[in-house]
C-alpha angles and dihedrals in degrees: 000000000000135000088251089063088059096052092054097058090046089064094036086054093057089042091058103042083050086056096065106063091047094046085049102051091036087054082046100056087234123133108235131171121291135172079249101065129093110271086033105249094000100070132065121256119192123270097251095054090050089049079062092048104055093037091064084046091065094034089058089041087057113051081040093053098027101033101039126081109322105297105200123181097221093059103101089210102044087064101042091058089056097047083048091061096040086046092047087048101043100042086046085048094043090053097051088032091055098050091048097047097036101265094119105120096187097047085055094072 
């Protein structure tokens, strides 16, 4: 395994995590953010662009986490890579959606 591998699941692992909020709204039939709304992450695009969306988002993790190296489950730092990349994204995400949807804990003060 190389460091490159790591790498790879890292940024599988934040592709992955971004593609459930988008799957979810887009299930749901609600609009939700996207890189493709105006202004860019702040509007609402419709659920079935973010549907799209998320499912691009599991498409690219994984070709990062499956086709990549050979992820396997019961290496201790194959997966941490990946929950290091779903960690770095989600709490990134949590932080601007927060402040967007009201969970923002600080902004409330």
């Amino acid at each position: 395994m190389s460091w490159l591998d790591l790498v790879s699941y890292f940024f599988g692992g934040a592709f992955l995590a971004n593609a459930v909020p988008h799957v979810v709204a887009g299930l749901m039939g609600q609009p939700f953010q996207s890189p493709f709304a105006k202004p860019s992450g702040r509007g609402l695009s419709s659920s079935t662009v973010n549907l799209l969306w998320g499912l691009f988002n599991v498409v690219v993790g994984y070709l990062l986490v499956c086709r990549v190296g050979d992820f396997e489950l019961r290496n201790t730092s194959d997966v941490a890579a990946l929950g290091l990349g779903s960690l770095a994204i989600g709490l990134m995400l949590a932080r601007h959606f927060g402040s967007l949807h009201g969970g923002d804990l600080r902004e409330r003060s």
